[in-house]
C-alpha positions as CSV (number, residue, x, y, z in Angstrom):
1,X,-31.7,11.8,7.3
2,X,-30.1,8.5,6.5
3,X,-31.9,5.5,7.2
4,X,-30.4,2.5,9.1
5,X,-31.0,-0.9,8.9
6,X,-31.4,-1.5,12.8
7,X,-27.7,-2.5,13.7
8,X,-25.5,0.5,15.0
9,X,-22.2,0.3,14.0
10,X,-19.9,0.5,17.2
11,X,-16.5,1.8,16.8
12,X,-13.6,-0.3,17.6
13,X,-11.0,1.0,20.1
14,X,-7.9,-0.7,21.6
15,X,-4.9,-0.4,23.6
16,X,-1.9,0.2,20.6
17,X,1.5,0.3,22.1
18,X,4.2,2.7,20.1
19,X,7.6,2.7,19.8
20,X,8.4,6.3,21.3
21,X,10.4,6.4,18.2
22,X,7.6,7.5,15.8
23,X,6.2,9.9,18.3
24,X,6.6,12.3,15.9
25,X,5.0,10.7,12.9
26,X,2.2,10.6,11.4
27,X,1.3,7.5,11.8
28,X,1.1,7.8,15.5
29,X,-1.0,10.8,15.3
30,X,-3.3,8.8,12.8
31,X,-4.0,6.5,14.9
32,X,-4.5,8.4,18.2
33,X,-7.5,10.6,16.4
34,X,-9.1,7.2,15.7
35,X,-9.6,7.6,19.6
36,X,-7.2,4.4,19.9
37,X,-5.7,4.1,23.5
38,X,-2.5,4.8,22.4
39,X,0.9,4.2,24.7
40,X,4.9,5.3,23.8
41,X,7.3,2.9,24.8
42,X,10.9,3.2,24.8
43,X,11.7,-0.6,25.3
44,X,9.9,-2.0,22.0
45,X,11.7,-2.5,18.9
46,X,12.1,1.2,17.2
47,X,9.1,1.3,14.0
48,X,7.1,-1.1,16.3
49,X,3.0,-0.9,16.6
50,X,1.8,-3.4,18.7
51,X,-1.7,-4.3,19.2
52,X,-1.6,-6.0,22.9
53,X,-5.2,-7.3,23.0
54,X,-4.8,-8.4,19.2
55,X,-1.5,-10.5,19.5
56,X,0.0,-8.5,16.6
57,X,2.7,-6.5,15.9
58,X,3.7,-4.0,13.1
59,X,7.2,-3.1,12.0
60,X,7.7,0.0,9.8
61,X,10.2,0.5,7.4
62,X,10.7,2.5,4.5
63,X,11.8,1.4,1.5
64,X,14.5,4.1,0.8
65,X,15.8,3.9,4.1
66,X,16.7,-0.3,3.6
67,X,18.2,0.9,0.3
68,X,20.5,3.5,2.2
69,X,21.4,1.0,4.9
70,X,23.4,-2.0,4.4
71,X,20.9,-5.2,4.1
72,X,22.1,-7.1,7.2
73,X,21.1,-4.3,9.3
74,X,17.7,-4.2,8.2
75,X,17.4,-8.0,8.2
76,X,18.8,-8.3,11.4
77,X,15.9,-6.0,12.9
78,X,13.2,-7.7,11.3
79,X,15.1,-11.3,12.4
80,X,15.0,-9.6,15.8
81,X,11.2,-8.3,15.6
82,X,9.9,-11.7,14.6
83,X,11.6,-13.4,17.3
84,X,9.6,-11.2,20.0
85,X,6.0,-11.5,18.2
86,X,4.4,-14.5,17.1
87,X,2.2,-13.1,14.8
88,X,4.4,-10.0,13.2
89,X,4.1,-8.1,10.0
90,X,6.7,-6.0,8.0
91,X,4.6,-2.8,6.5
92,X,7.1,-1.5,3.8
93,X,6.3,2.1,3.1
94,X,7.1,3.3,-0.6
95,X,5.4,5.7,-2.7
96,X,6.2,3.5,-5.9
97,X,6.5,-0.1,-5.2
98,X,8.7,-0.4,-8.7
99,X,10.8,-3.3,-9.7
100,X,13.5,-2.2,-6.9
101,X,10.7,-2.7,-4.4
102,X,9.4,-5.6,-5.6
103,X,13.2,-7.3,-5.3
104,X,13.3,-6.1,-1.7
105,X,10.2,-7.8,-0.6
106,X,11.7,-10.7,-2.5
107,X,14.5,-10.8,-0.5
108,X,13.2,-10.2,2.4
109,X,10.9,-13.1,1.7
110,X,13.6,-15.3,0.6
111,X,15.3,-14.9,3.9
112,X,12.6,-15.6,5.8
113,X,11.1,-18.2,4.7
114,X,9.1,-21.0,6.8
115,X,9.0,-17.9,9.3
116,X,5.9,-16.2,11.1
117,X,6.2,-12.7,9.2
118,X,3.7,-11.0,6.7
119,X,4.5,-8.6,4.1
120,X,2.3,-5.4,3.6
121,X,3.5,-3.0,0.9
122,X,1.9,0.0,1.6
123,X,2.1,3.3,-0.6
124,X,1.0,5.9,2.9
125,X,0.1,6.5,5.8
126,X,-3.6,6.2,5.6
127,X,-3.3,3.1,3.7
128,X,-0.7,1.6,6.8
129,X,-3.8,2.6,9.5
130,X,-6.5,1.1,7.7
131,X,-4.7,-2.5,6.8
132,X,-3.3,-2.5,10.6
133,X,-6.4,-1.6,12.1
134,X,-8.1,-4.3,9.7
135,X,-6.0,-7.0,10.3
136,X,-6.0,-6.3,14.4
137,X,-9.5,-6.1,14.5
138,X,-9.7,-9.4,12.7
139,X,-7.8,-11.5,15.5
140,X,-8.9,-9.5,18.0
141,X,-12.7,-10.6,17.2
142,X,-11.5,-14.5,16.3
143,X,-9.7,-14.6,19.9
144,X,-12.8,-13.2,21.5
145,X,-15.1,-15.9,19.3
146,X,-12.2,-18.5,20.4
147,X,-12.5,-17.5,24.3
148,X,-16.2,-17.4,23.9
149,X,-16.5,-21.2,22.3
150,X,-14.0,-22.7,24.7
C-alpha cells in the first residue's frame, strides 16, 4: 500500500463544450472518460473545444489537412475563431512537425501577429488532452484565486 503525504489529490472536472463535428473522434471520447462534463454543439466553430468555466477555447487542425486546402481557407477560420474567444489556441495535429510544419506555424504566426492566439504543436491525441486540460485547469484555478481576492 502506497503511502500519502496527507493531501488527497481531487480530480478536476468541468463542463467542455464540443463542436458536434468531432463527435466521432478521439479526442472527444478522450476527454469524456476523464469523466469531463462534456456537451456537442452544432453552433461553435467546427474543430472547437471550449472550456466555458476556463475562458478558453481550442481549435483543431491537422497539419495535412491546411496543406490540402488552400491557405486563406484555413486562415480565415482561425481569423474567425479568434474573433469569438479572447483567450484561443490553435492545436496543430502532425505526427512529424518537420520543416513543412514548422513554415506553417510560421505563417500562421506571421499573420497573426499582435493577436490573442497560442500555438500548440501537438504530435496525438493524448498529447492534445493533457496540454488542453493543463492549460484550462490553469485559468480556471487563477480566475477562481482572482474572484476569491477581489
Amino acid at each position: 500500500m502506497a503511502e500519502s503525504d496527507g493531501k488527497e489529490k481531487i480530480k478536476w472536472t468541468t463542463t467542455i463544450i464540443i463542436s458536434s463535428s468531432l463527435k466521432s473522434y478521439e479526442v472527444a471520447a478522450a476527454l469524456e472518460n476523464r469523466s469531463h462534463k462534456v456537451r456537442y454543439s452544432n453552433s461553435v466553430e467546427n474543430g472547437s473545444i471550449i472550456f466555458s468555466l476556463s475562458g478558453v477555447a481550442f481549435l483543431l487542425m491537422d497539419a495535412r489537412e491546411c496543406f490540402m486546402s488552400a491557405e486563406e481557407t484555413f486562415l480565415a477560420k482561425i481569423e474567425k475563431f479568434i474573433n469569438i474567444h479572447q483567450n484561443s489556441f490553435l492545436v496543430l495535429f502532425a505526427a512529424l512537425h518537420g520543416p513543412e510544419e514548422w513554415k506553417l506555424m510560421f505563417r500562421i504566426q506571421q499573420r497573426f501577429l499582435g493577436s490573442n492566439l497560442r500555438i500548440l504543436p501537438v504530435h496525438n491525441t493524448v498529447n492534445a488532452i493533457n496540454l488542453m486540460c493543463t492549460i484550462a485547469k490553469v485559468s480556471h484555478l487563477r480566475k477562481m484565486t482572482y474572484i476569491h481576492t477581489h
